[in-house]
C-alpha positions in Angstrom: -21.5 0.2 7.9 -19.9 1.6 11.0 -19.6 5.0 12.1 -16.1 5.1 12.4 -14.6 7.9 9.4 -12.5 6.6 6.9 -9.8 8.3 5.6 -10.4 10.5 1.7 -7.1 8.1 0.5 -8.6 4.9 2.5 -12.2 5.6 0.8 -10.4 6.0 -2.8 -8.7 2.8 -2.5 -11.7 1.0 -1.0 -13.9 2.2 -3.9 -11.4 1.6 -6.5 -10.5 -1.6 -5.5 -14.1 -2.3 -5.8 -14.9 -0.9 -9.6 -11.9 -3.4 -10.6 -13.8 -5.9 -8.6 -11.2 -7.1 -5.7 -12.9 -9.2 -3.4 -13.2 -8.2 0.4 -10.3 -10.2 1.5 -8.0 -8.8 -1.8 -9.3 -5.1 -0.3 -8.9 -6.0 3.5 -5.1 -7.0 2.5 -4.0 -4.2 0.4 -5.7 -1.7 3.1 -3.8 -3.4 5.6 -0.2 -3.3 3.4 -0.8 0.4 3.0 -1.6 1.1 6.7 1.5 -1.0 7.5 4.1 1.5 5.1 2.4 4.5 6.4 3.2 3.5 10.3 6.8 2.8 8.5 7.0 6.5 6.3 5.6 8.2 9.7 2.9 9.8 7.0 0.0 9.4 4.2 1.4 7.1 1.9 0.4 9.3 -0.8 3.6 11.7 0.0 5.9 9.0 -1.0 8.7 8.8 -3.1 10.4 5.5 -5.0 13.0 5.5 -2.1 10.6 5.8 0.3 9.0 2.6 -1.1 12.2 0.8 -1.7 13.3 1.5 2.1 10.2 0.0 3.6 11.2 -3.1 0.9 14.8 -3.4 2.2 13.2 -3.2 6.1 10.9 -6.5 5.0 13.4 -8.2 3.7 15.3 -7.7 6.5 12.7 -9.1 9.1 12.5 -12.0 6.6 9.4 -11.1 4.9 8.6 -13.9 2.3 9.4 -12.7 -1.2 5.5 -13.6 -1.8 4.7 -10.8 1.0 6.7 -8.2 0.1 5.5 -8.7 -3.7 1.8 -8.3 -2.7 2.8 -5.6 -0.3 4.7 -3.8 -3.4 1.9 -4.6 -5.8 -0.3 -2.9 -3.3 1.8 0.0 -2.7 1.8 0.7 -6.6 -2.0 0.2 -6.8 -2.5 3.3 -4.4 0.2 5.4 -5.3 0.6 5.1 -8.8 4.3 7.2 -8.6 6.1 5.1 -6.8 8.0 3.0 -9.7 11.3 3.7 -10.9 11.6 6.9 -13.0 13.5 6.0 -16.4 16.6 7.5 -17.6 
């Protein structure tokens, strides 16, 4: 254990990630995808919205992200913030 704080949203993810029963490296990953979007939103990834989310996809794909990346970085996206898919009509 370190002494560095953790984040309440980091903590939740970490501890959730481990009732489902992620491994390390599946939790180090989707950690690291959040951190990446919230550099990208400029705030807690919890604030975001669908458009936010689909933004942060079109800037991947246009840095030539692998489709494989950008699904796992989606997947881990919706994991953590559970509103971000489409609304229906």
């Amino acid at each position: 254990m370190t002494d560095q704080a953790i984040s309440p949203l980091r903590r939740r993810m970490i501890e959730d990630t481990s009732i489902r029963k992620f491994t390390p490296g599946t939790q180090y990953t989707y950690v690291r995808f959040v951190k990446e979007f919230s550099i990208f939103f400029g705030r807690s990834p919890d604030k975001a919205a669908f458009e936010d989310v689909r933004r942060y996809q079109l800037h991947l794909t246009s840095r030539g992200i692998s489709a494989f990346t950008v699904n796992a970085a989606m997947t881990a996206l919706r994991f953590l913030v559970p509103n971000i898919a489409p609304r229906s009509r």
